[in-house]
C-alpha positions in Angstrom: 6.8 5.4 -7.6 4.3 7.0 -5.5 4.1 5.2 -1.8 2.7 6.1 1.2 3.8 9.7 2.7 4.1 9.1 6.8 1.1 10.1 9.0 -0.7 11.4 5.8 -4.3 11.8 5.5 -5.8 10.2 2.2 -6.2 13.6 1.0 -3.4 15.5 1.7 -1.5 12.0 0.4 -3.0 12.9 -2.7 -2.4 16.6 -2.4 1.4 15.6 -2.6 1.5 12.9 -4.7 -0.2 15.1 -7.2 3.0 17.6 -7.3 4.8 14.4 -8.3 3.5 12.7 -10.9 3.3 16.3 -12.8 7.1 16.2 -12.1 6.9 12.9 -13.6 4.7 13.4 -16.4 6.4 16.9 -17.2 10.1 15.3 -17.2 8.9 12.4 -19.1 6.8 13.8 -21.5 9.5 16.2 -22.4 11.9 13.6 -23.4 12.9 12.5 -27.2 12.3 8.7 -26.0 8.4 9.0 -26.5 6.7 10.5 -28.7 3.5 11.7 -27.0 2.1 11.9 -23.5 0.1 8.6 -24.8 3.2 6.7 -25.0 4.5 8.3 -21.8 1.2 7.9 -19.9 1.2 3.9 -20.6 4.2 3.1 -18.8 3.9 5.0 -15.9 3.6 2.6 -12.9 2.6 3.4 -9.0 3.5 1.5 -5.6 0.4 2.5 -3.1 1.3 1.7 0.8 -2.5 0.4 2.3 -3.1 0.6 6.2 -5.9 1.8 8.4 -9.1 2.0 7.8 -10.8 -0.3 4.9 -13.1 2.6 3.5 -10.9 5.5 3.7 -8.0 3.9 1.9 -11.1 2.2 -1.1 -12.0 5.6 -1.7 -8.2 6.8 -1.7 -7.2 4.8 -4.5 -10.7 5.3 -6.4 -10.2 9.2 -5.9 -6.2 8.7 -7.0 -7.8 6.5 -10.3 -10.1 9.8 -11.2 -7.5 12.5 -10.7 -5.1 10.3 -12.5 -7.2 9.9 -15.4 -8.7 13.8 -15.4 -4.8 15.4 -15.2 -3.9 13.5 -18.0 -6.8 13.4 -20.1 -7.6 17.6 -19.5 -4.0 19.4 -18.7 -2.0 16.0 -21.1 -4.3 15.8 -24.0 -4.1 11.4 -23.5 -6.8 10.7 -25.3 -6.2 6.5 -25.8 -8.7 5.2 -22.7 -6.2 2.6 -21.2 -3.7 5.0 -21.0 -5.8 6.4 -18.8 -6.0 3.5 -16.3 -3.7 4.1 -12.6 -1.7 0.6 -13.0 0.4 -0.3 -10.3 0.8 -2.1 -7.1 -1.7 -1.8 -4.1 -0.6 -3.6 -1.0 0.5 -3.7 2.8 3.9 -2.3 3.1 4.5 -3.0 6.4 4.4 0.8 8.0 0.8 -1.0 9.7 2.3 -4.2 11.3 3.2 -4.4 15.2 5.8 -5.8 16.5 4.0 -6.7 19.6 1.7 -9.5 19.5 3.0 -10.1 16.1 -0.1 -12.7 14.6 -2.6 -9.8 15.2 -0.8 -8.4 12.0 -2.1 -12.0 9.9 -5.9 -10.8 10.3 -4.2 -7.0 9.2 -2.8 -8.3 6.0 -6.0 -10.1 5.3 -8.1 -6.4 5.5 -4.9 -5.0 3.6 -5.4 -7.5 0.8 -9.3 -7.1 0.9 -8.5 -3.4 0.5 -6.2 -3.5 -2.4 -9.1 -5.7 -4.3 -11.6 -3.1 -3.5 -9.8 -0.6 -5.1 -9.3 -1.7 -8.4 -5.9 -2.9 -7.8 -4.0 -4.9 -10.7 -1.2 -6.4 -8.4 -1.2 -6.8 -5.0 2.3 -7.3 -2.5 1.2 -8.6 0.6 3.6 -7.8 3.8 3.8 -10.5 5.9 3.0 -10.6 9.6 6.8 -11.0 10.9 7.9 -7.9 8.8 7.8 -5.4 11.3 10.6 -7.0 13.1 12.4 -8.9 10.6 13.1 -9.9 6.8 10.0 -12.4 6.2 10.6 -15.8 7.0 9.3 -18.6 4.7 6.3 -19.1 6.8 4.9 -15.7 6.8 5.8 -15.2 3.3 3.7 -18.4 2.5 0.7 -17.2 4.8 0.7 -14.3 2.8 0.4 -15.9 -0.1 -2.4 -18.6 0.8 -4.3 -15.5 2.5 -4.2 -13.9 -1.4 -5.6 -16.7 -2.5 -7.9 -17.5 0.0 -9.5 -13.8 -0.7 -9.4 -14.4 -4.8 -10.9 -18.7 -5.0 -12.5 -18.5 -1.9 -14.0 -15.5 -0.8 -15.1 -14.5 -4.5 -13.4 -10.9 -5.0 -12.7 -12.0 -8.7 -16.5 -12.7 -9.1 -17.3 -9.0 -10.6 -15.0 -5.9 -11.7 -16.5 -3.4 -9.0 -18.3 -4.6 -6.2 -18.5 -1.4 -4.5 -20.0 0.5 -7.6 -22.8 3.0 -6.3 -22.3 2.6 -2.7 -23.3 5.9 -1.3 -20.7 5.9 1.6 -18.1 4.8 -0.9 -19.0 7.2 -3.5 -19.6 10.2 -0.7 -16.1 9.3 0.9 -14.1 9.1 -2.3 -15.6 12.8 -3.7 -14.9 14.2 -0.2 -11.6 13.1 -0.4 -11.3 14.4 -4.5 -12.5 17.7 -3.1 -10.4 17.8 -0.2 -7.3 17.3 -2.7 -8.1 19.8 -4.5 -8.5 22.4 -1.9 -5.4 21.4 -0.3 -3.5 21.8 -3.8 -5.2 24.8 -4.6 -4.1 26.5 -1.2 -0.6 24.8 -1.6 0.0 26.3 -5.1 -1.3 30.4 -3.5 1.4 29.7 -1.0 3.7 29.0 -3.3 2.9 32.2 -5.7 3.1 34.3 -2.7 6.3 32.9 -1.4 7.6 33.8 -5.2 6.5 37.2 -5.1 8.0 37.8 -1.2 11.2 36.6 -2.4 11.1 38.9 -5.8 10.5 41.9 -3.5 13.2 40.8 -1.1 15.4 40.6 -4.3 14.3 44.2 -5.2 15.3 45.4 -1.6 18.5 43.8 -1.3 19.8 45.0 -5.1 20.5 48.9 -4.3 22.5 47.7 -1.2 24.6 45.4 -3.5 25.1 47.8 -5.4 26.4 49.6 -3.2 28.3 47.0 -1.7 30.0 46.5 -5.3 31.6 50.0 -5.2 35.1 50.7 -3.6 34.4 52.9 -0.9 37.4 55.2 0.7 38.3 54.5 4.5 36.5 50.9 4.7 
């Protein structure tokens, strides 16, 4: 669950994804299969799209990781600490890939790949350069897995948990982009109160002239 919304900014993508995994977590929660949000939380899984810029989409996925873990842990009760991890898979879905000059998108998976790392990813789903035309051929699906390993035995992004830790441009970007979520749902959820109480008044207007409309009247 939970992919990319199109032409979404990293905050508003929150905003909305937000509304869905309460959805989630309400409907599963409320189930007789589990018995707690613990067990619920656990096995929740996510599928994150990553294009565009390398910083804004780092500090997307570190903002999505803290409002994950602050819904469930304040408005949930989870109280078990790795059922408050965001598990899922982080990776280039395609929705970023040309299909003109099609090998500019090799160097785009690389930065999509780098990306996922950087953001605490567990799993990572490379798209491969020809999928923005076509169903990946054995050649790009290979690339796509030698640039994966390229980034994890050769370039080192397995030598520490969180290289990125206490970079002030990182840490800035992502609480801009927690704040900005916020705000967005905030405004999101008024609108949605006053819509609720414009329709209840409609309701009240419309009820005397059904009424009326339920007698039998003479001559009509």
């Amino acid at each position: 669950m939970l992919a990319q919304h199109a032409a979404c900014l990293a905050d508003n993508l929150l905003t909305l994804t937000s509304d869905e995994l309460h959805l989630t977590v309400d409907s599963g929660a409320s189930t007789s299969i589990l018995n707690n949000d613990d067990d619920f939380a656990g096995r929740i899984a996510f599928n994150f799209n990553i294009h565009g810029n390398l910083w804004e989409q780092v500090a997307k996925f570190r903002a999505a990781r803290k409002l994950w873990a602050t819904m469930l842990r304040e408005e949930y009760g989870v109280k078990e600490k790795k059922k408050l991890f965001l598990r899922g898979i982080f990776g280039g879905g395609g929705s970023g890939l040309t299909k003109e000059q099609p090998e500019n998108n090799i160097m785009r998976g690389a930065f999509y790949a780098l990306g996922a790392a950087l953001s605490g990813a567990q799993t990572t789903a490379l798209c491969s350069f020809d999928e923005a035309y076509t169903i990946p051929t054995p050649r790009a699906a290979l690339l796509s897995l030698r640039t994966l390993e390229i980034i994890m035995d050769e370039v080192g992004l397995r030598d520490t948990v969180d290289p990125l830790a206490g970079s002030y441009y990182v840490e800035s970007l992502t609480d801009s982009i927690i704040k900005e979520a916020k705000d967005t749902a905030k405004k999101e959820a008024q609108k949605i109160v006053a819509s609720a109480k414009q329709e209840i008044e409609n309701q009240k207007m419309a009820q005397p002239w059904q009424e009326r409309e339920s007698f039998r009247m003479l001559g009509i």
